[in-house]
N, C-alpha and C positions, 0 to 999 in steps of 0.2 A: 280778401274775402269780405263780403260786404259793401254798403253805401252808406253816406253820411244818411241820408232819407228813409232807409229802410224800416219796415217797422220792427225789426229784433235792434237795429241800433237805436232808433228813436224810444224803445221799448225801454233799453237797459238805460239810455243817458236819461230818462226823466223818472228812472226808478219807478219801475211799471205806472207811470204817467199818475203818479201821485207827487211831485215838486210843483207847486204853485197854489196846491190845496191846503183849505187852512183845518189847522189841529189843535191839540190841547187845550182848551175851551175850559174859561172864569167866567161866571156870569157873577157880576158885582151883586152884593145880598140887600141894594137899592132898587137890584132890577135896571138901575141906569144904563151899566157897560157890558158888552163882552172882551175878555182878552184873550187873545189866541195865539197861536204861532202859522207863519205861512212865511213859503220863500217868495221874494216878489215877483218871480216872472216863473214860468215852466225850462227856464234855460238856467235857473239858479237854486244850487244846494243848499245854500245858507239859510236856515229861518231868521225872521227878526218877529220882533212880538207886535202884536198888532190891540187896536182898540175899536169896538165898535160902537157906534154911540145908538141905544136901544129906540131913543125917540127922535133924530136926525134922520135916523137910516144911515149915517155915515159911518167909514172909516179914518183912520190915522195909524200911521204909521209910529211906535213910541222910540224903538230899540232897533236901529239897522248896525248888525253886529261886524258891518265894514267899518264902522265911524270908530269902534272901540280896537279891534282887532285887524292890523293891516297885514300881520304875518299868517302863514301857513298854519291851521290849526295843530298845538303840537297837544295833546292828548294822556295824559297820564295815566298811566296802565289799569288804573282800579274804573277809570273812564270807557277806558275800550272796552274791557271787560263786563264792563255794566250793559254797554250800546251794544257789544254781541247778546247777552242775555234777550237783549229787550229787541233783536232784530234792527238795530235803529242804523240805518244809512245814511240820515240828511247830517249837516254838517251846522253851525251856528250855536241859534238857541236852540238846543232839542228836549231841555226841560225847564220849567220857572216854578216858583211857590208863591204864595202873594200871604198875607196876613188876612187875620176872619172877616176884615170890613174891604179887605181887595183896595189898599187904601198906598200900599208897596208891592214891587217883585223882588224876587232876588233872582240870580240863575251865575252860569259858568259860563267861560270862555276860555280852552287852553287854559285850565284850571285856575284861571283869577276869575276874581267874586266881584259882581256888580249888584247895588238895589238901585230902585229905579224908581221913580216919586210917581205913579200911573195919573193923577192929576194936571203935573206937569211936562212930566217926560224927561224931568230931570233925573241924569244917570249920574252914579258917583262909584266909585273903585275900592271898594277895601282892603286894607294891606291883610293878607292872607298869610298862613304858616306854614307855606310849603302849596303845592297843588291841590286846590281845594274839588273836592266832588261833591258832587248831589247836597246844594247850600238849599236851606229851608229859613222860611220865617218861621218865628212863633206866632200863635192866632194874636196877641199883643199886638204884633209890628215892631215889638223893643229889642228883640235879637236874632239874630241870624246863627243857624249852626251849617255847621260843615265838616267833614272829615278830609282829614288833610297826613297821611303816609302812616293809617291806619287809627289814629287820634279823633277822637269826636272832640271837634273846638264849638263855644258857641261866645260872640262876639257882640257886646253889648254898645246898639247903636249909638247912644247917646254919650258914653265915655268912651269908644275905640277903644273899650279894655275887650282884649282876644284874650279869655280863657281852656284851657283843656280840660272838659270836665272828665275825660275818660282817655286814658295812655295805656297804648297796650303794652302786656309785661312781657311779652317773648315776642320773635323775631317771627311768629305765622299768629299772632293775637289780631284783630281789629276789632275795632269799637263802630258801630251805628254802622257797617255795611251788610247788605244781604249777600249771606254765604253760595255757590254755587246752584246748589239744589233748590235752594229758595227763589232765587232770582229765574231760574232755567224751568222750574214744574209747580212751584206752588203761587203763582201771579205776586210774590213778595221781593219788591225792587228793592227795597228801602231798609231801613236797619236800625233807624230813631224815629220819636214819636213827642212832639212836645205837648204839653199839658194847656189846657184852655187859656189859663194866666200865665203862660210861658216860664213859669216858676220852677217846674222839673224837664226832666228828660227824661223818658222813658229807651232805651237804648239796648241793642245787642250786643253782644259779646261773643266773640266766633274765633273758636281756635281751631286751627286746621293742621295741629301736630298728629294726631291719628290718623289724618288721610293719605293714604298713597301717593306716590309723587311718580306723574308722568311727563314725558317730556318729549316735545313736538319740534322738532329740527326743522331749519328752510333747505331741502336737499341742492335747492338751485345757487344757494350762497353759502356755500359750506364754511365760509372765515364767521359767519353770524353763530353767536353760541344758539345753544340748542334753549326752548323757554320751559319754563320748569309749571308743571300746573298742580296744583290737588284734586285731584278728580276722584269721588268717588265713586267705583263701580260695583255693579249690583253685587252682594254680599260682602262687601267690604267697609270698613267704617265711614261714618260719614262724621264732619265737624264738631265740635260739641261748641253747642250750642246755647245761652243763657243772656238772661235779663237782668237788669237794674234798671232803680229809678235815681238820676243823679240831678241835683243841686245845679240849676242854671248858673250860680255864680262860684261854681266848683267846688262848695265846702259839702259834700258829705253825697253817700251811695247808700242806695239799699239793694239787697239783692232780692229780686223774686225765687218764691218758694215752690216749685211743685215737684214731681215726681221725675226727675228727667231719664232715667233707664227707662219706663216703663214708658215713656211720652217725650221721645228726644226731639221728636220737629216741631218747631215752634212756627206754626203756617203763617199768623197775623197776630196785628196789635192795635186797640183802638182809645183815642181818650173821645171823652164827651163828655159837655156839661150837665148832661141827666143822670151818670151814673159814673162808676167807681171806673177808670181804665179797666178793659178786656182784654188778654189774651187767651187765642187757640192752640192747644200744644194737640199732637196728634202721635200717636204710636207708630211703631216702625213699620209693622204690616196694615197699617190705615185703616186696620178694620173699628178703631176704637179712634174717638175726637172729644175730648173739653174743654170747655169754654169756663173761663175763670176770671173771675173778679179779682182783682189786686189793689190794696192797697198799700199807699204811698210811702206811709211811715213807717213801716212796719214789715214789707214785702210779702203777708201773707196774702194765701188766696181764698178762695172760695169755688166750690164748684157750683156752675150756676148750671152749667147743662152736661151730661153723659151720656156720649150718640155711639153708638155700634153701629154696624152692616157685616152679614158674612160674608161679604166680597171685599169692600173698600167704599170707604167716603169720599165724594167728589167734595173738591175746597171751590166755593162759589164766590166769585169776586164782591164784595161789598157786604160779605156775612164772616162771622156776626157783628151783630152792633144793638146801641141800643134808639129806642125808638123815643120820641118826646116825651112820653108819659112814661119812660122809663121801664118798659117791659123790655125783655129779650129776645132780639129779631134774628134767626139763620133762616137756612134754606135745606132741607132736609126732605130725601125720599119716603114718600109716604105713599102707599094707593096708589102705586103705579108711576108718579113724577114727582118732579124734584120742585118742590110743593115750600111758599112763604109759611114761617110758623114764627107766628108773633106770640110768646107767653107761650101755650101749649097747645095751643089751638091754630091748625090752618087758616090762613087766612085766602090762601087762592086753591081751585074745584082740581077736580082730577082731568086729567090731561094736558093739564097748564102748565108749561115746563119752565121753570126760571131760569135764566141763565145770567144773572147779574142782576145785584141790587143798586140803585145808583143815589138813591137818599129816602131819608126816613124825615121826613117834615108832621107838622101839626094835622095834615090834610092828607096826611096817607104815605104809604110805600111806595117810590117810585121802583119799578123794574123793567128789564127787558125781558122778553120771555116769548114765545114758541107757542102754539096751540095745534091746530089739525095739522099744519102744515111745517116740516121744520125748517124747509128752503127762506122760511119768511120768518123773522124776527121783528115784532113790534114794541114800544114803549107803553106802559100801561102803569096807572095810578089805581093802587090796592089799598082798601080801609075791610076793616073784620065782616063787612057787609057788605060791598062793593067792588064790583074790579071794571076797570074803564078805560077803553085802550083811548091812549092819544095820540098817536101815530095814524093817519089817517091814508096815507098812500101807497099802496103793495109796494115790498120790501123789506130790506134787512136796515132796523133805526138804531141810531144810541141818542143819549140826550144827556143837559146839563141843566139844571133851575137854579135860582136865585131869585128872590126879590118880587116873585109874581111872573116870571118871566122863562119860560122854557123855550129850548132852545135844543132843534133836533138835527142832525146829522143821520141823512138819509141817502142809502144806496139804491137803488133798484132798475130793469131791465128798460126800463124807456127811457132813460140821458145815461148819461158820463159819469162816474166820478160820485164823489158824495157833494149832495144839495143841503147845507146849511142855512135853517131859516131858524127865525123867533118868534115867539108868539105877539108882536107885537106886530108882527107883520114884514119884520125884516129879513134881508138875505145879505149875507156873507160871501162875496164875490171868490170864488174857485178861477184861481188863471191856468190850471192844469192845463197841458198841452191835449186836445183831442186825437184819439190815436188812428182818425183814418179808415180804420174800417171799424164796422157794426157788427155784432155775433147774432146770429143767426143761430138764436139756442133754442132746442126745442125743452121743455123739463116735463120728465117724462117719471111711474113711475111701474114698476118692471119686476116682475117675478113674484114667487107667492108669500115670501116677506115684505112688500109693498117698497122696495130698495129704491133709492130716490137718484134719478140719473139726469145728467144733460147729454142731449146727442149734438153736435154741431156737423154740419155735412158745407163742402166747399162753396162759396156765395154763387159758383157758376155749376156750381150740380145741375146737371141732367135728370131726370127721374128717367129710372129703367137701366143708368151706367154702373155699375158695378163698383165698388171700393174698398181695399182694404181699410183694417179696422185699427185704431191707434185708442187704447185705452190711457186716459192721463189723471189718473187717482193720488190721493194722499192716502184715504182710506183707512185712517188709525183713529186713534183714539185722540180727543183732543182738538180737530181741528175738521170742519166743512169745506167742499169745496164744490155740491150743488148748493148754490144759493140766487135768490131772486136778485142778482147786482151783475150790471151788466159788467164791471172791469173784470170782473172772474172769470171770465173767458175769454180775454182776448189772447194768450198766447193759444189757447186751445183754435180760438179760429184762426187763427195763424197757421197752425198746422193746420186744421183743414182745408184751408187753401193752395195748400200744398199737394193736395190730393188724396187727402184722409177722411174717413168718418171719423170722427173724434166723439167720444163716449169718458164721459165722467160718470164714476159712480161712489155714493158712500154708502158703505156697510156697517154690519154690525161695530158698535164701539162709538159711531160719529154721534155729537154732541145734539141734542135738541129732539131726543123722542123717548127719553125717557131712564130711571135707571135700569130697567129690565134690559133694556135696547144697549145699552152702556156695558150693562155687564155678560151680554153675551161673550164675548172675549174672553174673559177670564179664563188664563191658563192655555189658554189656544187662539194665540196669534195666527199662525200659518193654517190652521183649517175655516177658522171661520170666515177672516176675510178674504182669504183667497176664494171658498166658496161662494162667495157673495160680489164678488168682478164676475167668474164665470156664469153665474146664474142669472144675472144683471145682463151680461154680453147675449147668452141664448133668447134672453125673452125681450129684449129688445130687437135683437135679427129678428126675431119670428114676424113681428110685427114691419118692417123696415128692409126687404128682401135686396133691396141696395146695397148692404153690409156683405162684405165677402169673405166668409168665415174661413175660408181656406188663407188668408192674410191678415192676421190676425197679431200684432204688436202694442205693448206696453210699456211705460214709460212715468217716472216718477222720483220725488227725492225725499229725501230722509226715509220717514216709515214709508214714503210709497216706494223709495228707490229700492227698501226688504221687500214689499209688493211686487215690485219688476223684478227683482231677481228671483225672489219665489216661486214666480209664477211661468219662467220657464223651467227653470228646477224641476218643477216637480209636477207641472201642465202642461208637459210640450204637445202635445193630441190638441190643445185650444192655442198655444199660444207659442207664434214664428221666430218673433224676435223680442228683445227687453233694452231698457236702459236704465241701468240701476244708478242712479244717481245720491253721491253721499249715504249707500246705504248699511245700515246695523245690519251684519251677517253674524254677528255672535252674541246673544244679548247679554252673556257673561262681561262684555266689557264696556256695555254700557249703562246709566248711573241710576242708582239708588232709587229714589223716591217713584220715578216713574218706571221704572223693570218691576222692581219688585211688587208694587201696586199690581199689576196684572199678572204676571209669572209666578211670584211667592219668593222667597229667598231660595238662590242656587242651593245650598247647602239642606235644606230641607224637599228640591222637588228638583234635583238635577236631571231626572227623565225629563222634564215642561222644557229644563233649557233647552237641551238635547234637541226635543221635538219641533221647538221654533226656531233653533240659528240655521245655518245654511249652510255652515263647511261641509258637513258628512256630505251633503248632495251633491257635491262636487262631481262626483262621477258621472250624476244621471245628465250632466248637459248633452244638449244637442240642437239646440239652437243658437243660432247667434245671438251674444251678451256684449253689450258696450257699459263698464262700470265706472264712473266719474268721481272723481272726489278730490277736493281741496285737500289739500298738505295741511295747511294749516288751521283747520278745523279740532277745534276743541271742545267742540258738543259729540259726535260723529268724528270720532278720532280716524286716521287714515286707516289703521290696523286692522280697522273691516275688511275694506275693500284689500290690503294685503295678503289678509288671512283667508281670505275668497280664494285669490289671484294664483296663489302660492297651492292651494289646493285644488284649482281645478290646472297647472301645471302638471302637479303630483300626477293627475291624473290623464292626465293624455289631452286634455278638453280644451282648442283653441278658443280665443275670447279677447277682447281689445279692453283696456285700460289706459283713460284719461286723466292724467294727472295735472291736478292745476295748483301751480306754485304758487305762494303766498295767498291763495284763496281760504279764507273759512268758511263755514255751514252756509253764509250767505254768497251771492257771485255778485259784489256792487262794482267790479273793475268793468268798464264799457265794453271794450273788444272781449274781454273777456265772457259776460254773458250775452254777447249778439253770436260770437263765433259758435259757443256753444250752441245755439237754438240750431244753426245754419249744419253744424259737424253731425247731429242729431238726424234731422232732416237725411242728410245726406247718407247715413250709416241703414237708416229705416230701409231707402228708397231701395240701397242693395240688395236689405237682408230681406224684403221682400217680394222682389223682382220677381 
């Protein structure tokens, strides 16, 4: 099934045609260099790190991680476990750290530790203590740390003395890594923090003796033992969690003070040379977040801010921190959005939605942020008096500054791909492979909540032909998928071309309109966003009489794939067929930080579970259901789709189930997701015949 040419294989093998594009971006605080990562062709996984020279216009190649690395990368389990957190597919360098003057890198390879002189491009090898993970400079450049079989080492350049400032004391203890939940819902990869003068460590401590232990069997290799996980699920304990400040040359810890029963998530951690280290601890039911000052000697803290919401606090990437002048910067719902507050005062108008802060220099706030429109994300410089977008060309931006020098990574519907330029006038060469066809998206916006949709119709549509309807949503909380960048539709025009209308829509819950808009969901998963696909679907046909409501399928993964199966469940009058893909049928068994955020704890609101999982509905099938899922999926355990499967048996209710061996939440095996797109296709075309 399939061709080497095709575009679900050309799709899967260039990992939706982002290998050749470059990423992780250091703008040297010169303004001279950027360093990034890019694979060097579209036909190659491997990153190597790259150098751009700000007033050449050139490139150089520093780090090609074939020169260091000629075997098979072999991967050390707290590595995989990091790269599923973080979605990460490429294979090489997929993270580096550099020191404050960007003057060295360090990074991993099959867990040996290389720094690399960015001047000269000379690489050198440090004997390591075991498989080292996620290696950091300190902003000095005098030491490197790393975690190595749960031990935070940090290794001092200039003696090759490897010390262990932190040894875990039990057999599930680790020192400086981010615990599942952290890693998986609160944007915190990371688990140590060093100090400006490299002098302490600021470091976690994560024991995962209270959490559950699940375990994920490969059914297709039965000699392979079963792997053993801590997963916390919703009402059940989560890690405990705690901080210290430890001695870069191993003599001495302090432990941080706060209240951890009442504030057991510890979301972030920040040093700066303006002010005392920060950390955010946040309550179990998220309705309660402070920000604390910590000191070094002493491990006491200080509350500097106390934020409530009677729903839940959204945690915004780059908040909090402190600002030059040493005031205290988050991002906090105020008047309708999720609004900059410098000291105690807004600093950005109402309707301006933040959605990440990316630095706090002399000359203002940098952020990305939302305004009328949420499909568009632009980059914008905030002072207490000013706000000033720099982003100048429709679409979805991020950016990186240094030295006088910003530097934008922009998506949007007229090219390919993300276009990397600098303010100095430079562009970042993208070798991404082009995927061949163009989308054909119209964005549209639909019904009397103003719901934000893209329609895609076939590149050879007819006007006046008729078509069924393939709605292809994520549609939860957390994540967009109408936006102004044209790669986010290319599998959708794919199936269009197949013979579909294709209709994306986001609903109540999706990111960029505000926290009213956020917290409409609260406690009703299953009514609100499914009403918000159907009312989306109706008032875009009204307009678009091409759409043929009488064929009408859905199709989605993770929270969409609970979207596709919900929404024949319990809308078969709208809706023919579904493909639940990887999805939560019972959200009792899935984790902590993000269930309980919207639903409340099982044990206090077991009606909410009740009303949003999906077994009881097993009865009401009646349309064809194709439900997909990785075996080895440790976000999205199989036991959804089991406890679906097993229920609508119970119940009389035929329905096909895809089981993909050795796959997790992601599908990076090639035949694997080309087949899928092509089995998909072909299940719809039946079940809507």
């Amino acid at each position: 099934m399939g061709n080497e040419t095709s575009f679900p294989r050309r799709h899967a093998r260039t990992q939706r045609f982002t290998l050749g594009a470059p990423r992780t971006f250091t703008v040297a605080p010169d303004g001279s260099a950027v360093y990034f990562l890019r694979t060097a062709s579209a036909a190659g996984r491997a990153n190597g790190l790259w150098k751009f020279d700000t007033a050449a216009g050139t490139e150089a190649l520093l780090v090609d991680p074939a020169t260091l690395l000629t075997d098979p990368e072999d991967l050390p389990p707290e590595e995989r476990a990091r790269r599923e957190r973080t979605r990460e597919q490429a294979a090489g360098i997929v993270g580096y750290s550099t020191d404050a003057d960007a003057r060295q890198a360090v990074f991993a390879l099959s867990g040996r530790l290389f720094v690399v002189e960015l001047a000269t491009a000379a690489v050198r090898e440090l004997p390591a203590a075991g498989a080292a993970v996620d290696p950091r400079l300190d902003p000095t450049g005098r030491r490197v740390g790393y975690v190595a079989d749960g031990a935070l080492h940090v290794v001092d350049l200039a003696t090759g003395v490897d010390r262990v400032v932190a040894a875990p004391d039990g057999d599930d203890v680790t020192w400086g890594l981010a615990e599942f939940i952290a890693a998986e819902e609160m944007h915190r990869y990371r688990g140590y923090w060093f100090s400006p003068d490299g002098a302490r460590v600021l470091a976690a401590r994560v024991d995962n003796t209270p959490v559950r232990r699940w375990y994920i069997a490969d059914p297709a290799n039965p000699a392979t033992p079963a792997t053993e996980i801590a997963y916390p699920a919703a009402g059940t304990p989560n890690a405990t969690v705690t901080a210290s400040f430890l001695a870069a040359d191993g003599d001495g810890r302090v432990d941080v003070e706060w209240d951890r029963e009442a504030f057991p998530y510890l979301n972030t951690a920040v040093w700066s040379s303006h002010g005392r280290p920060l950390i955010q601890v946040q309550s179990r039911d998220q309705r309660r977040v402070l920000v604390l000052a910590a000191d070094p000697a002493t491990g006491a803290t200080e509350v500097l801010a106390d934020d409530t919401d009677p729903h839940w606090l959204e945690l915004v990437p780059g908040s909090p921190r402190w600002t030059p002048a040493g005031e205290l910067l988050r991002v906090l719902p105020v008047d309708g959005a999720n609004r900059l507050v410098v000291g105690d005062r807004p600093w950005t108008p109402d309707g301006f939605q933040v959605r990440s802060v990316l630095d706090a220099g002399e000359d203002g706030v940098l952020v990305t942020a939302s305004t009328d429109d949420p499909t568009r994300t632009h980059v914008f410089l905030v002072t207490a008096d000013d706000v000033r977008r720099l982003s100048t060309e429709d679409g979805v931006h991020g950016a990186v500054r240094g030295g006088g020098v910003l530097l934008l990574a922009s998506s949007g519907l007229d090219h390919f791909g993300v276009k990397v330029t600098t303010s100095t006038g430079g562009v970042i060469a993208n070798h991404a492979e082009e995927p061949g066809l163009t989308p054909r998206v119209t964005l549209l916006t639909a019904g009397e909540r103003d719901l934000r949709a893209a329609l895609l119709l076939p590149r050879d549509h007819v006007p006046g032909t008729k078509l069924p309807v393939l709605l292809d949503p994520y549609g939860g909380p957390h994540a967009q998928r109408v936006v102004a960048a044209r790669n986010a539709y290319l599998t959708s025009q794919w199936l269009a071309d197949q013979g579909f209308a294709v209709l994306v829509v986001d609903g109540r819950g999706t990111p960029g309109r505000g926290p009213a808009w956020e917290r409409d969901i609260a406690f009703d998963f299953a009514g609100a966003t499914l009403d918000d696909q159907v009312d989306a679907l109706h008032a875009v046909a009204a307009d678009h009489p091409d759409l043929d409501l009488t064929r009408v399928a859905i199709r989605g993964w993770s929270y969409g794939g609970y979207l596709a199966a919900l929404a024949v469940l319990r809308r078969p009058d709208v809706f023919h067929a579904g493909i639940a893909g990887a999805p939560v049928t019972d959200w009792s068994l899935y984790d902590t930080h993000y269930t309980e955020r919207y639903l409340g704890h099982p044990d206090e609101k077991p009606e909410v579970y009740e009303a949003n999982s999906l077994i009881a509905d097993a009865p009401k099938l009646e349309r064809p259901l194709m439900i997909v899922h990785g075996l080895a999926d440790d976000n999205v355990v199989a036991a959804h789709t089991l406890r679906l499967s097993s229920a609508l048996l119970a119940a009389g209710r035929p329905h096909t189930v895809l089981p993909l061996s050795g796959v997790t939440h992601m599908t990076p095996q090639e035949q694997v997701a080309e087949n899928l797109l092509l089995l998909q296709v072909d299940f719809l075309r039946t079940a809507l015949a």
